[in-house]
C-alpha positions as CSV (number, residue, x, y, z in Angstrom):
1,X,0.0,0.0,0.0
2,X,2.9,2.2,0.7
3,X,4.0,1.7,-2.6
4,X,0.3,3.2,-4.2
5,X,0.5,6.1,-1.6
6,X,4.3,7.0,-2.9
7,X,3.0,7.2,-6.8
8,X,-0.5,8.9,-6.1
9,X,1.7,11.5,-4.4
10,X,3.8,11.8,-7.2
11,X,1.4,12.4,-9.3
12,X,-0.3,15.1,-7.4
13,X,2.7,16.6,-6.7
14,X,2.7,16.8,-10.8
15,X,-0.4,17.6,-11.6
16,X,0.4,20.7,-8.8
17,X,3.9,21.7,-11.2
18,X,2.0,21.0,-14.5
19,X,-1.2,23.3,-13.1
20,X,1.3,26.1,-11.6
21,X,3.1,26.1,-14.8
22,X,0.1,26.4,-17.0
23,X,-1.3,29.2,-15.3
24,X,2.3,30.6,-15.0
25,X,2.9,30.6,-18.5
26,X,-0.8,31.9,-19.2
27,X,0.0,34.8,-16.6
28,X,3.2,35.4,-18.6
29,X,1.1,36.1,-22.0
30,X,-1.6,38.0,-20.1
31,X,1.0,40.5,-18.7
32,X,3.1,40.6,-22.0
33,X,-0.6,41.6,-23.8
34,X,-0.1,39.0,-26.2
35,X,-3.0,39.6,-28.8
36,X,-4.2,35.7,-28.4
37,X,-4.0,35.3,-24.7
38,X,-7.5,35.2,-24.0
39,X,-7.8,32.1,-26.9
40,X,-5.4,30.9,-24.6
41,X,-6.7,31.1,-21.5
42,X,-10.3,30.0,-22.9
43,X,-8.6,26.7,-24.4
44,X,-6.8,25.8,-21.4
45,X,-10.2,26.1,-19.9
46,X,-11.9,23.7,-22.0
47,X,-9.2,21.5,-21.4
48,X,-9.3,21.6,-17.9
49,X,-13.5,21.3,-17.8
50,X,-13.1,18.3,-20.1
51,X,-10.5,16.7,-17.4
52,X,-13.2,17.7,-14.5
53,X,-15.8,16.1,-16.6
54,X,-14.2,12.9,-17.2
55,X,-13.2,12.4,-13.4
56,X,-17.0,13.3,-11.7
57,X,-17.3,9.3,-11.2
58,X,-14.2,8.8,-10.2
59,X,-14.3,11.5,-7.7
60,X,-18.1,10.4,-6.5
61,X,-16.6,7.0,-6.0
62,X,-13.7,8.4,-4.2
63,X,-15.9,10.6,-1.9
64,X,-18.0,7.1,-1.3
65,X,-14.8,5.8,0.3
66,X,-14.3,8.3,2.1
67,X,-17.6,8.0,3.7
68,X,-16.9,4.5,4.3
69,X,-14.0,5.4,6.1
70,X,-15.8,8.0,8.2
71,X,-18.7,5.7,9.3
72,X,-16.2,2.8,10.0
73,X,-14.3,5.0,12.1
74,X,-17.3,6.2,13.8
75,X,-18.1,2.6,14.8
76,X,-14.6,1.2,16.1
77,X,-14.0,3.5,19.1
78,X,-10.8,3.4,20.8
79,X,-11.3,0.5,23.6
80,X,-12.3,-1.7,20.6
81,X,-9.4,-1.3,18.4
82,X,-7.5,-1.6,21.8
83,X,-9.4,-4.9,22.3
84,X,-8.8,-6.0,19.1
85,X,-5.1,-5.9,19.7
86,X,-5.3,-7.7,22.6
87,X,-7.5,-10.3,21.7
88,X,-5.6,-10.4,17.7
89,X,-8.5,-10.1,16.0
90,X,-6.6,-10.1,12.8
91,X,-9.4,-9.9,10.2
92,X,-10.9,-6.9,12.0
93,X,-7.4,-5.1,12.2
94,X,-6.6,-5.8,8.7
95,X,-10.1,-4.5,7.7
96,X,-9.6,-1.4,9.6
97,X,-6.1,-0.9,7.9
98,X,-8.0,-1.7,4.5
99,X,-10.6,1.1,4.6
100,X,-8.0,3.2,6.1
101,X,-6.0,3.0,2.8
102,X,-8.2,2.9,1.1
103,X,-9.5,6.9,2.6
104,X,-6.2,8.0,2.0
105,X,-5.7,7.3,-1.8
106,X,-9.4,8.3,-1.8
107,X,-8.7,11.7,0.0
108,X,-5.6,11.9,-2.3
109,X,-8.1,11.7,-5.3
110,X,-10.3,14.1,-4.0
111,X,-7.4,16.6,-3.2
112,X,-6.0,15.8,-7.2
113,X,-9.7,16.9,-8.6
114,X,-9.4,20.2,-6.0
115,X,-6.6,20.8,-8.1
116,X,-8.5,21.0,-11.4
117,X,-11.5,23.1,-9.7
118,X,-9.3,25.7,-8.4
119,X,-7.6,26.1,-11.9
120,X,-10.7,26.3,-13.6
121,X,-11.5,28.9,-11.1
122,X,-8.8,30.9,-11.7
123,X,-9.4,31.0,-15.4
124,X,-13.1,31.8,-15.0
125,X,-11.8,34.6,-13.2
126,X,-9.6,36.1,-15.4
127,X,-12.2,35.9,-18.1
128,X,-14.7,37.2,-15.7
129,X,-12.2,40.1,-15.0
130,X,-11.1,41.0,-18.8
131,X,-14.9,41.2,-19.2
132,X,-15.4,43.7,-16.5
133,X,-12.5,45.8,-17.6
134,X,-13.2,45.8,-21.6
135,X,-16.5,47.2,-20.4
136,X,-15.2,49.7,-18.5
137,X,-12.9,50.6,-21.1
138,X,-9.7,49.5,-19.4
């Protein structure tokens, strides 16, 4: 399991650098007024509501396991799992340990499709903002 946790990390670690570069790189064309930085900006969006789109099952499932998690937890107090121990109640440890894994690759999952929702964010604010000002005359 420690193995699964070291990759997802990874890759949310890269999916951080590749969404801090886009928008870097983006920012870098907005404040040079390059002519087509709003095509940009609004293709990089589509891209990155596409990516959203494709992961809303994913992310559901994830957020069922996280559930899991949380109700399991609710129901094994302390002076069970202390029990447990003591009594080496194997199957219930290894269940415990199970769910727990499985909340944190879940939680990992969730945090990774955060990622996507705040870039999309960003970019609908920028558009949101380049509106405004072209109005204004800006």
């Amino acid at each position: 399991m420690g193995q699964k946790i070291d990759q997802f990390t990874e890759s949310l670690r890269l999916k951080l650098t590749a969404a801090s570069d886009n928008l870097d790189n983006l920012k870098a064309k907005i404040d040079g007024k390059v002519d087509d930085a709003e095509q940009d900006v609004r293709a990089r969006l589509d891209e990155v509501k596409g990516r959203i789109d494709e992961g809303k099952a994913s992310v559901a499932a994830a957020n069922s396991r996280i559930k899991n998690w949380l109700d399991a937890k609710k129901a094994a107090t302390d002076e069970q799992i202390s029990e447990w121990k003591t009594q080496l109640e194997i199957d219930r440890l290894e269940d415990r340990a199970v769910l727990a894994e499985e909340y944190a690759l879940a939680a990992r999952e969730v945090a990774a499709a955060a990622i996507d929702d705040a870039e999309e964010a960003s970019l609908e604010a920028w558009l949101a903002r380049k509106d405004a000002d072209t109005a204004a005359g800006k």
